[in-house]
C-alpha positions in Angstrom: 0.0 0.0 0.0 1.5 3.5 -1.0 0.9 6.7 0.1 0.0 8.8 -3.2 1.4 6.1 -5.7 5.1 7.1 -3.3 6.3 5.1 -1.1 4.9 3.1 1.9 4.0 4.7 5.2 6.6 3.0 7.6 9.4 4.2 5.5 8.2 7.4 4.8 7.9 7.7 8.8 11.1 6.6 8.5 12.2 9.2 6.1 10.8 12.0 8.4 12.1 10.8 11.8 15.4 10.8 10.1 15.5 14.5 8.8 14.3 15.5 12.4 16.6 13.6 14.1 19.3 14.9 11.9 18.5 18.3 12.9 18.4 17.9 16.1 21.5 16.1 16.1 23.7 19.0 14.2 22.0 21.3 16.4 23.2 19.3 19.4 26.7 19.3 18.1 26.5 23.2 17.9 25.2 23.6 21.5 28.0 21.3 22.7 30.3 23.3 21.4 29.1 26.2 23.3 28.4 24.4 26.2 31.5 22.8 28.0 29.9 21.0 31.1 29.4 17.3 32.0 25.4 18.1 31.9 25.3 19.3 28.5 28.0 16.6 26.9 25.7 13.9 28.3 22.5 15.5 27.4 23.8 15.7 23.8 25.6 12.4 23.3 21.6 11.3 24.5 20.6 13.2 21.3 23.2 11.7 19.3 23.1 8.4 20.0 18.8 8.8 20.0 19.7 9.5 16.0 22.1 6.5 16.1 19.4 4.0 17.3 17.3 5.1 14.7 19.4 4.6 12.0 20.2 1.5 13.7 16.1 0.6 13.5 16.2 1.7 10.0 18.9 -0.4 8.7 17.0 -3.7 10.6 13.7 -2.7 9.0 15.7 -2.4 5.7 17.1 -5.6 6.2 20.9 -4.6 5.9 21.8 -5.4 9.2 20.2 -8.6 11.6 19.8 -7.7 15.6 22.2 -10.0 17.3 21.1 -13.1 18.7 22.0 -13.1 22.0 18.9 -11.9 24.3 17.7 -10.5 27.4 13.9 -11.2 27.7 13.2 -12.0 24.4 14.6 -8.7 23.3 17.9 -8.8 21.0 21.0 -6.8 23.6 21.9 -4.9 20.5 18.6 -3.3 20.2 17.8 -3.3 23.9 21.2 -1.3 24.1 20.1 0.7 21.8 16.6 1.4 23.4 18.0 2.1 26.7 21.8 3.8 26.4 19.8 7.3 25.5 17.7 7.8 28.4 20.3 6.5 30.3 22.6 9.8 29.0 19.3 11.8 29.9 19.1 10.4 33.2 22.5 11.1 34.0 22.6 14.5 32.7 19.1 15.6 34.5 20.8 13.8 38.0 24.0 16.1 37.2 22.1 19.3 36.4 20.1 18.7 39.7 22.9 18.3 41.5 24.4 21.3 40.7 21.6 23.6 42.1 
């Protein structure tokens, strides 16, 4: 099923999430280079690697890459890192900039 003879809808999502994320990632990279503290580096390595685990997503969906076989739950540790690693760079930027105050 296409979306306006196009493309299909889950890649076109895709598509968008991408260009979203990719602007938000080179505008994270700008503010980081502004912005010297351990809050903000791990607040934008969250952003960054956020990007990465969509791209990583992507290229699964795509079929260019396989999640690994090893598992936690039921849940491949390759995309389960990938789920996780960003709000874990959130969480420890948030617990740094509340520390400061």
């Amino acid at each position: 099923m296409t979306i306006w003879g196009i493309m299909e809808p889950r890649i076109l999502l895709f598509i968008i999430k991408l260009v979203a994320g990719g602007i938000v990632a080179f505008l994270a990279i700008l503010l980081m280079s502004k912005k010297r503290t351990a809050d903000w580096a791990f607040l934008v390595a969250g952003f960054l690697l956020s990007y990465a685990a969509l791209v990583y997503e992507l290229l699964i969906e795509l079929g260019v890459l396989t999640a690994t076989r090893y598992g936690l739950w039921g849940i491949p540790v390759s995309t389960l890192i990938c789920a996780t690693l960003p709000s874990l760079c959130f969480l420890i930027a948030f617990i740094i900039m509340l520390a400061k105050r």
